[in-house]
C-alpha positions, 0 to 999 in steps of 0.5 A: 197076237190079238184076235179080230173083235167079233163085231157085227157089220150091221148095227140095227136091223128093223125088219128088211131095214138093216142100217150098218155102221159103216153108213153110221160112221158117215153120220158121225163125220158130218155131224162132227163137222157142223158142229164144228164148222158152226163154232168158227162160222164167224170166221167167214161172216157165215150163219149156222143156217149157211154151216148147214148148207156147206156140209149138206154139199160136202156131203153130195160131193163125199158120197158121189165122189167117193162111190164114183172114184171108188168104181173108177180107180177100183172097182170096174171090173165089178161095175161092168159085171154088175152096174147094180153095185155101184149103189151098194155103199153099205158093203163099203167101198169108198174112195177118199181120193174120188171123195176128196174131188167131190167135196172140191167140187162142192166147195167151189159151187158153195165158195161161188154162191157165197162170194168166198175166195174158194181157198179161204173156204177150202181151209176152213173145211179141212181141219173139219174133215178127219173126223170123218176120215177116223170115223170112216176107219173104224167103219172099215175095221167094223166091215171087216176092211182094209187088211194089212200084211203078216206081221210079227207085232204084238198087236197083229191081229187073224183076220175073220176067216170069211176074209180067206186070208189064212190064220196069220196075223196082220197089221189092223192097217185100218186102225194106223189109218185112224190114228193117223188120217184121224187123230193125228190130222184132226189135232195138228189141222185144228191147233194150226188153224186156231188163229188166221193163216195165209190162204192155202197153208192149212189146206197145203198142209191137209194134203202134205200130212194126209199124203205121207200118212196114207204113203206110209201106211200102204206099206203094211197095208194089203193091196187090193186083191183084184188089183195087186202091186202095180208096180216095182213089186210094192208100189200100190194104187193108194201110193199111186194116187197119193203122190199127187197131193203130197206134191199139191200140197207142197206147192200149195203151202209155197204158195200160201207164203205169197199171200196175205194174212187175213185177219178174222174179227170176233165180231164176224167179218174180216178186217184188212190183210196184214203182212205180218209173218206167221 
């Protein structure tokens, strides 16, 4: 059994001015990705100025997206009580399914403006994407987050006690989230996509693996207190809601294998499609 590690939620405090590291972790993410968008901006005959400009919109899209579908899918009763605590962001409080429409969202106005076929663009932000996803874990941990079940495991930890969840031990369900929709992700997505692939196979394959991953971890993962299981007595919402992008990204990476295989010049630019399996 290991005990929580005392961290406390807000990282600098000026004055009335308290920056936690939740918000922190979302700097991380963001800058992880324009970092590594601008290696491979070539790949879409983009500028690092334009890399700037995608994440600036990923980012309008992560934060609106993410509050909103957070309000939506969990919190309502929360928001008729107090609409006021839909700004609260730095309590936590995001939904990565809210999030991830909001970056579709985001990426198609960007994709338009641009001229880019809006899958060619959605593969190239995803392997960019679970490094924010990691970041955002530990954030979760940090804010005393995302608690798991009792457990047994060396590794379970007891819960800070202003969490009201007794003295047993739990799955730290917020660190298997990191691991998995974090490291995991990121190595599988940004080895595949070292080379071109059909459009669709790296975003179909971003929802199959982060779908099975969040899947298996609801079930050591404690459901919303205010929400419960919603179904058979160990059905969540998080399973709910994640069913539909294993299912998306099945039928996306079928669908990739209709198409055309894009070959990327060093030189920038894209030279004619190729036929050649992959």
């Amino acid at each position: 059994m290991i005990s929580y590690p005392q961290i406390d939620p807000v990282a600098i405090s000026i004055g009335p001015l308290q920056i936690h590291w939740y918000g922190l972790m979302y700097v991380v993410g963001f800058v992880a990705a324009w970092w590594l968008g601008r290696r491979r901006a070539y790949r879409l005959g983009l500028s690092h100025d334009d890399i700037g400009d995608l994440i600036f919109y990923a980012a309008l899209g992560v934060m609106l997206g993410g509050r909103l579908g957070y309000v939506l899918f969990y919190g309502m009763e929360q928001f008729m009580a107090n609409p006021l605590w839909l700004f609260r962001i730095w309590d936590g409080g995001m939904s990565f399914h809210g999030g991830l429409i909001g970056v579709l969202v985001a990426a198609l106005l960007f994709a338009r403006k641009h001229g880019l076929p809006f899958f060619q663009l959605a593969d190239f932000i995803t392997p960019l994407v679970p490094i924010g996803l990691g970041a955002g874990r530990i954030g979760n941990f940090i804010n005393h987050e995302l608690p798991g079940r009792v457990s047994e495991v060396p590794w379970a930890m007891v819960f800070p006690p202003m969490m009201g969840l007794g003295s047993e031990p739990r799955h730290p369900s917020a660190l298997y989230e990191y691991a998995l929709e974090g490291v995991v992700l990121f190595v599988v997505l940004w080895w595949i996509s070292r080379k071109p692939r059909r459009q669709g196979l790296i975003s179909g394959l971003f929802l199959l693996l982060y779908g099975v991953f969040r899947f298996a971890v609801e079930f050591v993962r404690l459901p919303d207190t205010h929400i419960g299981f919603i179904a058979f007595g160990w059905v969540t919402m998080g399973m709910l809601l994640t069913l539909p992008m294993i299912i998306g990204g099945l039928v996306l990476i079928g669908w990739s294998r209709r198409q055309t295989l894009e070959k990327i010049s060093l030189g920038g630019g894209r030279q004619e499609p190729s036929r050649c399996l992959t």
